[in-house]
VEXZATI-989046 format. One record per atom (N, C-alpha, C): x, y, z; atom name; residue in one letter. Coordinates in steps of 0.1 Angstrom, whole numbers, padded with zeros to 4 digits. Layout:
! residues N
x y z atom type
X Y Z CA a
...
This chain:
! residues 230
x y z atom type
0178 0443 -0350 N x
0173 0438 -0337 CA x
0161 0430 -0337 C x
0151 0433 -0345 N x
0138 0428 -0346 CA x
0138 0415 -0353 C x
0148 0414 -0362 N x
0153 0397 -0367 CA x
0160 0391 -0354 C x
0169 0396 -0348 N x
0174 0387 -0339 CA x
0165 0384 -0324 C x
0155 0394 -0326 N x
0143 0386 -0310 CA x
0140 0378 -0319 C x
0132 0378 -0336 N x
0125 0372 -0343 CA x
0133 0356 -0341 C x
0143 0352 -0344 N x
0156 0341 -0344 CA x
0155 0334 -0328 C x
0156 0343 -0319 N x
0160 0340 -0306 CA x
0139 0333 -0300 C x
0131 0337 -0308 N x
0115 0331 -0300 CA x
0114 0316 -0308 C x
0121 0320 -0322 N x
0121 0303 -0331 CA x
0126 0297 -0324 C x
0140 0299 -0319 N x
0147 0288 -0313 CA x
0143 0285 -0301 C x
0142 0294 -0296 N x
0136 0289 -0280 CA x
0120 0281 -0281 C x
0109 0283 -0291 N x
0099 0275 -0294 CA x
0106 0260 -0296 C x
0117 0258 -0305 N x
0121 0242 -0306 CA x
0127 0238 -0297 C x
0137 0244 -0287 N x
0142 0236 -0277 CA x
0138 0234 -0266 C x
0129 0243 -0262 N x
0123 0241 -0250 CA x
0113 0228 -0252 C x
0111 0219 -0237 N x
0099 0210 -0243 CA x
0084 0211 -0233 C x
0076 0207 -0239 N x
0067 0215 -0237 CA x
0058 0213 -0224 C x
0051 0223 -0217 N x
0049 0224 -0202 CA x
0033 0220 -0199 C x
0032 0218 -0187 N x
0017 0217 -0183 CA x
0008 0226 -0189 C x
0016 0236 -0184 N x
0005 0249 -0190 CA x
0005 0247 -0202 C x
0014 0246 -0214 N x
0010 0244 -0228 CA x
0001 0233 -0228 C x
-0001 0224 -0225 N x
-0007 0215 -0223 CA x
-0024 0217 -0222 C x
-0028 0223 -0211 N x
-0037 0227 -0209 CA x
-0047 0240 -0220 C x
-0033 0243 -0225 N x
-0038 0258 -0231 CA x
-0045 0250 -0248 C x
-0035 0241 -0254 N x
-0035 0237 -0266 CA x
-0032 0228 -0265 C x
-0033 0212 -0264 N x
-0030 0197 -0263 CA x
-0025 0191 -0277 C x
-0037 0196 -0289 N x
-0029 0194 -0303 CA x
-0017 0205 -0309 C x
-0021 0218 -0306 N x
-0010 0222 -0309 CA x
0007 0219 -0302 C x
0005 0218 -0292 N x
0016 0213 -0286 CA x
0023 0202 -0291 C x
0014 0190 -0295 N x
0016 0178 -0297 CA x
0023 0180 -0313 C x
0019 0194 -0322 N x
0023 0193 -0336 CA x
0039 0201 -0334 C x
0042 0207 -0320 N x
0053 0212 -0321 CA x
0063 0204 -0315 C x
0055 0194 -0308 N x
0065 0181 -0305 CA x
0070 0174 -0314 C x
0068 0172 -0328 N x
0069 0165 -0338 CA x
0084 0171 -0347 C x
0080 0182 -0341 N x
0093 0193 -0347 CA x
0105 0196 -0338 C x
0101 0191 -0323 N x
0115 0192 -0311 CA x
0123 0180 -0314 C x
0137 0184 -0309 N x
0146 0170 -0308 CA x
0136 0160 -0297 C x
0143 0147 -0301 N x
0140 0137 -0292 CA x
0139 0137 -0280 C x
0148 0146 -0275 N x
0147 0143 -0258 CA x
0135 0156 -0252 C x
0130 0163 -0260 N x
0116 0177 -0256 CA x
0105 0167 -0252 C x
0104 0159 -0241 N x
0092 0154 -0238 CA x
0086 0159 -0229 C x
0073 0160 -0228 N x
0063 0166 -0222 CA x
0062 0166 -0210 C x
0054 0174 -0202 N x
0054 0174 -0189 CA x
0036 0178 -0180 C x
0030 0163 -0179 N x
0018 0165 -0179 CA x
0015 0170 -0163 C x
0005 0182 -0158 N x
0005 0183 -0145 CA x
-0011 0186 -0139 C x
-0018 0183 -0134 N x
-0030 0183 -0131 CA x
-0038 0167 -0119 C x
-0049 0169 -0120 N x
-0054 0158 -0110 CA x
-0059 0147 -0120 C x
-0052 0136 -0115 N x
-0056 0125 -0124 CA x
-0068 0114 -0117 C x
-0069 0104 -0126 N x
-0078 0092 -0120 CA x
-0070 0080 -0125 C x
-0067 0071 -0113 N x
-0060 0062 -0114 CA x
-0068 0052 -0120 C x
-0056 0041 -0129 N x
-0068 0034 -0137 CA x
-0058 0015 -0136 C x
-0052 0014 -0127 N x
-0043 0007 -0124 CA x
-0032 0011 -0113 C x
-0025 -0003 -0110 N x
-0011 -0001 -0104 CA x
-0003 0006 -0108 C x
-0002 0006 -0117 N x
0007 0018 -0127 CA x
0002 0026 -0137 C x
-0006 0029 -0143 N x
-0011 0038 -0150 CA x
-0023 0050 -0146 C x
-0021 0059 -0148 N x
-0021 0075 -0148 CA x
-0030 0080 -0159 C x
-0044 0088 -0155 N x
-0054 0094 -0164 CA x
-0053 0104 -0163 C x
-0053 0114 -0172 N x
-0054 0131 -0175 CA x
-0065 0134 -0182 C x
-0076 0138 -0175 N x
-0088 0139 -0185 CA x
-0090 0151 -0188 C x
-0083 0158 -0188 N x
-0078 0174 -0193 CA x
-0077 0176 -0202 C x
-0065 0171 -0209 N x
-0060 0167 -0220 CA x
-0064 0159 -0231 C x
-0067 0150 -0236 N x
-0066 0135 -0223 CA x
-0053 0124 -0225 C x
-0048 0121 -0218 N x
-0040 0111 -0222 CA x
-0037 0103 -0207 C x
-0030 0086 -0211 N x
-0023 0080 -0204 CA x
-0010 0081 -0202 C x
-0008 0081 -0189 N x
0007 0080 -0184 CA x
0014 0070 -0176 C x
0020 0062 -0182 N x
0028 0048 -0172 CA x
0034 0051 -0164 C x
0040 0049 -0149 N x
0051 0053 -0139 CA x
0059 0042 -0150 C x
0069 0049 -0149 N x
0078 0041 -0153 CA x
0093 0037 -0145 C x
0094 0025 -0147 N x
0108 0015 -0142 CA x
0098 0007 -0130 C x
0089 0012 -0133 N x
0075 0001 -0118 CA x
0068 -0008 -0127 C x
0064 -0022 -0121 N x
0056 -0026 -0128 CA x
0049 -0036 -0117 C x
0032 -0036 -0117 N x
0025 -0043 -0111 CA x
0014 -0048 -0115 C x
0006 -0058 -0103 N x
-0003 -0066 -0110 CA x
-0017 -0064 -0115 C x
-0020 -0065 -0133 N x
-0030 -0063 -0138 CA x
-0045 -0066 -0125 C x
-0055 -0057 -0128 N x
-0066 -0060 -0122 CA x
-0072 -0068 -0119 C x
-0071 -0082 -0132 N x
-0077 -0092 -0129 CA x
-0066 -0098 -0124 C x
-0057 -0098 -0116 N x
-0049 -0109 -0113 CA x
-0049 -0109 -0100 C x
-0048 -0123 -0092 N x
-0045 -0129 -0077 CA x
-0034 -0131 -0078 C x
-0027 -0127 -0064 N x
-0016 -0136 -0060 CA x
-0016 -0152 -0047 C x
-0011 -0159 -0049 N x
-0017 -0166 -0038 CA x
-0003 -0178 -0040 C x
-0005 -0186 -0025 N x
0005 -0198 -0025 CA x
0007 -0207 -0033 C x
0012 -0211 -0039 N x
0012 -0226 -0051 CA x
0007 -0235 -0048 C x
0004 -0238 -0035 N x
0000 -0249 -0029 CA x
-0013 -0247 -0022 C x
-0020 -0236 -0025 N x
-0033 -0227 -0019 CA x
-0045 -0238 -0022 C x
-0043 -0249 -0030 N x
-0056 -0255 -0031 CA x
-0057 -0270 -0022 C x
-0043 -0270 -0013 N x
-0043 -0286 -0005 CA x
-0049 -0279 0007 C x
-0059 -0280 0009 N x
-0066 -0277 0021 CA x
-0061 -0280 0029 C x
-0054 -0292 0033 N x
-0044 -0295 0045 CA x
-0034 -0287 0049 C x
-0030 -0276 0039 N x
-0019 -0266 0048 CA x
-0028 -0256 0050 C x
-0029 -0254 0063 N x
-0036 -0245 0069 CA x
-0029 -0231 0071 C x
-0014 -0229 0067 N x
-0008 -0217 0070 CA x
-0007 -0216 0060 C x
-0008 -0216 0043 N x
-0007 -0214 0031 CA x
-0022 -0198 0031 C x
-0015 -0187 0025 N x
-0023 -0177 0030 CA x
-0033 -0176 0018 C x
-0045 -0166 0021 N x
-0054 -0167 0005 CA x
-0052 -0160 0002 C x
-0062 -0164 -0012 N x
-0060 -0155 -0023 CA x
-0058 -0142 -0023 C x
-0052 -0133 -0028 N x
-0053 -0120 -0026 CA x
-0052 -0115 -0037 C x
-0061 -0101 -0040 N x
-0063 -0094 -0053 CA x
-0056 -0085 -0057 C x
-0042 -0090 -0061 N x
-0026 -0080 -0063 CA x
-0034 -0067 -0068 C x
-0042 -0068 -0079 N x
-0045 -0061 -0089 CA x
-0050 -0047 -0086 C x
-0064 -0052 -0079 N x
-0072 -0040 -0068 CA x
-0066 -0033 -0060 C x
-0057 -0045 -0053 N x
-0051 -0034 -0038 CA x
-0039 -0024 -0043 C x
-0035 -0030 -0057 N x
-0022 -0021 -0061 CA x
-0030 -0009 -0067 C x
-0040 -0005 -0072 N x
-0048 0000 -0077 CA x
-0050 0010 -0064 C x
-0057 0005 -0056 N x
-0065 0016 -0043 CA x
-0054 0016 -0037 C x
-0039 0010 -0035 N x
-0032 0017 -0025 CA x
-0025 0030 -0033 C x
-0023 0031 -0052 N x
-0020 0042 -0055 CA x
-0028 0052 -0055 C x
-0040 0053 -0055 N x
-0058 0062 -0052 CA x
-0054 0066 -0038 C x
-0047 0061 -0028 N x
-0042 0067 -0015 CA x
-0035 0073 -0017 C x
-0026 0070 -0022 N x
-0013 0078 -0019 CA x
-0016 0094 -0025 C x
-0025 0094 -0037 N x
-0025 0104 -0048 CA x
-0038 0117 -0041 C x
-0049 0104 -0041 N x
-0057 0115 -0030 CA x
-0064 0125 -0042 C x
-0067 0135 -0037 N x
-0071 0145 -0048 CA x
-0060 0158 -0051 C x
-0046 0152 -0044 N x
-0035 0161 -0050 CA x
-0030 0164 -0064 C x
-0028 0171 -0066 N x
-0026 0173 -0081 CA x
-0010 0166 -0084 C x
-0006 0160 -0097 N x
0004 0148 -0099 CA x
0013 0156 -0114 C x
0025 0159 -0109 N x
0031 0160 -0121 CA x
0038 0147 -0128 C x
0039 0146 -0138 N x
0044 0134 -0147 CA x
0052 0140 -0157 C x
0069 0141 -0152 N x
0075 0143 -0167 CA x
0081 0133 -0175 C x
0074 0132 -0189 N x
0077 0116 -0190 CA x
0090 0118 -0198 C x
0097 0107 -0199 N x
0112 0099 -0199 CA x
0114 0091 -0211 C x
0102 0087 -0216 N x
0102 0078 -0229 CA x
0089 0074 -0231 C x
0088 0065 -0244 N x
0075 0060 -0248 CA x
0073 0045 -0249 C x
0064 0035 -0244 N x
0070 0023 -0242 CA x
0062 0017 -0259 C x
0062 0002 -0260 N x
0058 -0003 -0272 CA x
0045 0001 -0278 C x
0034 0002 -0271 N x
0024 0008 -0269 CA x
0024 0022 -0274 C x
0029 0026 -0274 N x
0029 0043 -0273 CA x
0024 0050 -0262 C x
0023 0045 -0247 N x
0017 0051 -0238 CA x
0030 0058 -0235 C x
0030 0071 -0230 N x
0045 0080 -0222 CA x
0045 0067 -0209 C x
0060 0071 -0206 N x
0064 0064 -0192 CA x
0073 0078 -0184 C x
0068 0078 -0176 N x
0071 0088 -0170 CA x
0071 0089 -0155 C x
0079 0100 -0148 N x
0086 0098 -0135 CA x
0074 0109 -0128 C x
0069 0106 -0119 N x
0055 0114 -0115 CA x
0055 0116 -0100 C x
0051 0127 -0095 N x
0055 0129 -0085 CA x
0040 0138 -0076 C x
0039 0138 -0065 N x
0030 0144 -0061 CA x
0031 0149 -0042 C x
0030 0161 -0042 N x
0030 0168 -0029 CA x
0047 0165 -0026 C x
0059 0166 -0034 N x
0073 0161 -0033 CA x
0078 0145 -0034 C x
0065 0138 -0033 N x
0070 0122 -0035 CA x
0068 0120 -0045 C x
0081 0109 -0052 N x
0081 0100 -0064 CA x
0070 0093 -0060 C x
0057 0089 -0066 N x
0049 0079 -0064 CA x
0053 0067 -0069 C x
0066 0065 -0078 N x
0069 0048 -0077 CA x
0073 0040 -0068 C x
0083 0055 -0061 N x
0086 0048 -0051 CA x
0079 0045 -0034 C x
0066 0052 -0036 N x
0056 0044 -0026 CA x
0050 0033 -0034 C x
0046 0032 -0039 N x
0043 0017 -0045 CA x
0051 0009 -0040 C x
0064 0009 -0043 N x
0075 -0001 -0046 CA x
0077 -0002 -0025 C x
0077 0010 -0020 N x
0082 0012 -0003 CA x
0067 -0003 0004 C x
0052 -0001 -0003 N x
0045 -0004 0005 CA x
0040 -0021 -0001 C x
0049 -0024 -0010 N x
0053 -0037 -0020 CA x
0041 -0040 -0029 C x
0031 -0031 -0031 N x
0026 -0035 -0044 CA x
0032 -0029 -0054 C x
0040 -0027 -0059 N x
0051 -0025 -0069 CA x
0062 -0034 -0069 C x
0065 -0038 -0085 N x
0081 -0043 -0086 CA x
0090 -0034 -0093 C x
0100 -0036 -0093 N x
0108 -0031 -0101 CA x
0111 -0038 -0119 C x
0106 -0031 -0126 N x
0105 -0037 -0138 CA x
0110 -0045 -0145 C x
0124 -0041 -0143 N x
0137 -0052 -0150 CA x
0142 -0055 -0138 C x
0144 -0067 -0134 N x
0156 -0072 -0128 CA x
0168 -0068 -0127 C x
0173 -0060 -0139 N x
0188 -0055 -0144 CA x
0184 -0041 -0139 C x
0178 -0034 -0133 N x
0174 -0019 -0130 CA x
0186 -0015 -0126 C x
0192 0002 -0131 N x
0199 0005 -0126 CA x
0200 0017 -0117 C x
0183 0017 -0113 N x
0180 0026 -0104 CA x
0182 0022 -0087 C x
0191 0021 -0085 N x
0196 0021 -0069 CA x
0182 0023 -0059 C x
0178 0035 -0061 N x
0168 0038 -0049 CA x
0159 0033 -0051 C x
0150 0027 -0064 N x
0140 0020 -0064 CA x
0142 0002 -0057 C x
0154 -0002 -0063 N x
0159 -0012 -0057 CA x
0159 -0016 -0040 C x
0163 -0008 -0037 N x
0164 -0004 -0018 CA x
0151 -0007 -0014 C x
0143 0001 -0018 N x
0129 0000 -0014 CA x
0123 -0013 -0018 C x
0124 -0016 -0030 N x
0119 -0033 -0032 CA x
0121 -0043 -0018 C x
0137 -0037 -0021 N x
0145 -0047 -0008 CA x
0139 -0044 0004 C x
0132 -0033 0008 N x
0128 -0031 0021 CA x
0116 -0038 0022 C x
0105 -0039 0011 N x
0094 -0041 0011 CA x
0092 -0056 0018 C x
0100 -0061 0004 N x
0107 -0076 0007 CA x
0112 -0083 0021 C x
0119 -0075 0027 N x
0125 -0080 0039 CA x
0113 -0077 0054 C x
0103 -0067 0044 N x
0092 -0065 0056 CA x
0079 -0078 0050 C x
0081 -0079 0040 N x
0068 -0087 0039 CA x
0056 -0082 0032 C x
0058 -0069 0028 N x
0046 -0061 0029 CA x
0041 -0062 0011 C x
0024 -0061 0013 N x
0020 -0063 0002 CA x
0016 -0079 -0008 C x
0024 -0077 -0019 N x
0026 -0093 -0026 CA x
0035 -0099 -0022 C x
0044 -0093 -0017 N x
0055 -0104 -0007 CA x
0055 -0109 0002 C x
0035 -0112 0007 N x
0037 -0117 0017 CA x
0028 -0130 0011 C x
0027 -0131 -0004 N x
0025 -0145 -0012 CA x
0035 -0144 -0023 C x
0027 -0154 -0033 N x
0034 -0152 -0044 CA x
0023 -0147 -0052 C x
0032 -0145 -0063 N x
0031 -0139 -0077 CA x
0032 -0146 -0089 C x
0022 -0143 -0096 N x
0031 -0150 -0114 CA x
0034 -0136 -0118 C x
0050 -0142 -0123 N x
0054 -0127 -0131 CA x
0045 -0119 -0142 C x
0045 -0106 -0144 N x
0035 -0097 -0146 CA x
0035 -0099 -0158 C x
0048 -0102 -0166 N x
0047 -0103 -0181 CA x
0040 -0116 -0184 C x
0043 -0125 -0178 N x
0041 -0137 -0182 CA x
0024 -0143 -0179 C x
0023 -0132 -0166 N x
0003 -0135 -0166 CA x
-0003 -0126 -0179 C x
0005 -0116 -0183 N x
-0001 -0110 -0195 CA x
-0003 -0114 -0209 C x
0009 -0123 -0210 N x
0009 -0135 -0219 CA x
0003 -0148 -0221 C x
-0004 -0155 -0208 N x
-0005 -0169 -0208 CA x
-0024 -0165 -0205 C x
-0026 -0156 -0196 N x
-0039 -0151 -0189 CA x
-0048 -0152 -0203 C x
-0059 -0156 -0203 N x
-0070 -0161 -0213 CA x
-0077 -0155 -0208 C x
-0089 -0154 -0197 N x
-0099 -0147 -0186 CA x
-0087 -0132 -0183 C x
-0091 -0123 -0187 N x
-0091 -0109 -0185 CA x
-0098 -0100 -0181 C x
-0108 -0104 -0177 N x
-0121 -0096 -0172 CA x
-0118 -0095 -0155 C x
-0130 -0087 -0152 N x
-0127 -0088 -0139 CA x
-0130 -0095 -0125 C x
-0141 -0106 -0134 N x
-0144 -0115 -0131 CA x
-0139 -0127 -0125 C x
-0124 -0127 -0132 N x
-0114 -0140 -0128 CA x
-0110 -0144 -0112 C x
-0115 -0160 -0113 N x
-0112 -0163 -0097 CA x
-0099 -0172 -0099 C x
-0095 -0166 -0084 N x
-0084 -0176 -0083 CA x
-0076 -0186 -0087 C x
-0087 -0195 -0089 N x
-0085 -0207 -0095 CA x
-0077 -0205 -0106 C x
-0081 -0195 -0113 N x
-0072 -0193 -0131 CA x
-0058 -0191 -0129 C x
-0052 -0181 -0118 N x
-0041 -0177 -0112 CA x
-0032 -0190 -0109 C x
-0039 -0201 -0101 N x
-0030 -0211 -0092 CA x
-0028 -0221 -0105 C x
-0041 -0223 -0115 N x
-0034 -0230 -0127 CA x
-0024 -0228 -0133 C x
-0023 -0213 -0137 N x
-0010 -0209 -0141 CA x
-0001 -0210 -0132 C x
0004 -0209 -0116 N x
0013 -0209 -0111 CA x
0018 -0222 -0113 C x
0009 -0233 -0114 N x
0014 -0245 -0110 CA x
0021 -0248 -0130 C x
0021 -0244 -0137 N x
0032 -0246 -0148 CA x
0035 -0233 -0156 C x
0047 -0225 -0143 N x
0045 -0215 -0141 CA x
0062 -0215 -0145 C x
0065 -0204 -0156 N x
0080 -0205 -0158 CA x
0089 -0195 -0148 C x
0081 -0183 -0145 N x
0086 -0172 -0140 CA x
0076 -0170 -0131 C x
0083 -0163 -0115 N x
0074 -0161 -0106 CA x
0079 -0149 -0095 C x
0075 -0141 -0089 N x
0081 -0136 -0079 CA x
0080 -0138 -0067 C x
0081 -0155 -0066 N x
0081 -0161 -0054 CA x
0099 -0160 -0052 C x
0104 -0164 -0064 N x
0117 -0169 -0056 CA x
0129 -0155 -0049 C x
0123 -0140 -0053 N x
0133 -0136 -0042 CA x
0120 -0133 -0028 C x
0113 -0139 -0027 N x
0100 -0138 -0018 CA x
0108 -0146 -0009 C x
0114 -0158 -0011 N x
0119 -0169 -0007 CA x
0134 -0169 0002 C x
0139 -0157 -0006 N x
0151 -0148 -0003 CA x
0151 -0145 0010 C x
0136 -0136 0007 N x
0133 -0126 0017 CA x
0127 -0132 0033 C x
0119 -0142 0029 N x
0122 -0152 0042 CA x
0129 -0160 0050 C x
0143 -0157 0041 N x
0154 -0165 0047 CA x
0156 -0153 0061 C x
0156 -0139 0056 N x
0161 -0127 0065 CA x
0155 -0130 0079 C x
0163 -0124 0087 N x
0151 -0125 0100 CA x
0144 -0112 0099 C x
0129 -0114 0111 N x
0119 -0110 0109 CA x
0120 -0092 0112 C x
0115 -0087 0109 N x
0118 -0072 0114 CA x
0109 -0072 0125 C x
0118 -0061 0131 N x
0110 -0057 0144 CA x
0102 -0044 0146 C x
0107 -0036 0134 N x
0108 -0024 0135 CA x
0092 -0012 0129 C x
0083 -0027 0131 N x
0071 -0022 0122 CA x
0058 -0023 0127 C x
């Protein structure tokens, strides 16, 4: 009998994956039993974080970073603004706006000083976890995504509900969809000035020989008629 509890606490130590509370209790040890669980035992971080972007998630508990994942929005230093924002003669061309900040403080709202669980889903190239996070019952990606400082990451997503909500955001206007954007990967790539310093001006250079943009379902989205409902 005493071999078979002994059998039955090993196994259940390797399959189970591992919980907040372990987390809290022992962060390296946890992390050395992770190395020994199958692949799919990923973690499950839960406590009060500090937001440190549009999408990324601080645990200073622990410590670690946590990406929302299948969301992606605009770095700190980056503006969104019209392509045409520098002909002074269009007076209805809207300004500059600070994707970066406002995607930043509208997730610092939503989160508040509620406490956020994060059970992450995978690890991106980086090694930061990406993970599905939730707080007081809401997916927090999908307020991002509902209040349009969020996109949806891949174009090819096969997440239905996140999609919907883009589409809503989109057809309301709200957020970066009520300018443009340079796509996120591609300001991460071409962006030279990273600091937080960067004005505008750096953003519309790049738009103007700009390969990828999330102007064109912006473009979509003002074909629709206008909602009433808001």
């Amino acid at each position: 009998m005493k071999r078979y509890l002994a059998a039955t606490a090993v196994l259940t130590a390797i399959i189970l994956p591992a919980t907040a509370a372990d987390l809290v209790g022992n962060p390296d040890a946890t992390r050395r039993r992770q190395g020994d669980a199958p692949a799919h035992a990923y973690p499950v971080y839960k406590g009060r974080v500090a937001v440190m972007d549009g999408r990324t998630l601080w645990y200073p508990q622990f410590p670690q970073r946590v990406r929302l994942a299948d969301i992606d929005a605009c770095e700190l230093p980056q503006w969104a603004l019209d392509p045409k924002w520098l002909d002074r003669r269009r007076q209805q061309a809207p300004s500059p706006v600070p994707c970066g900040p406002l995607a930043k403080s509208w997730l610092k709202r939503t989160i508040g000083n509620k406490p956020v669980e994060c059970s992450v889903i995978a690890y991106g190239h980086d090694g930061i976890p990406q993970a599905r996070c939730t707080t007081s019952g809401q997916d927090i990606a999908v307020e991002m995504l509902r209040v349009g400082w969020a996109r949806v990451a891949s174009p090819y997503s096969y997440n239905t509900q996140y999609l919907a909500y883009q589409r809503y955001a989109m057809a309301a206007r709200y957020g970066m969809w009520a300018t443009y954007v340079l796509d996120m990967n591609e300001w991460r790539r071409k962006a030279v000035d990273k600091t937080l310093g960067r004005q505008p001006i750096a953003d519309a250079n790049l738009l103007a020989d700009r390969e990828s943009e999330i102007s064109p379902p912006f473009i979509d989205a003002r074909r629709k008629p206008r909602r009433t409902d808001r």
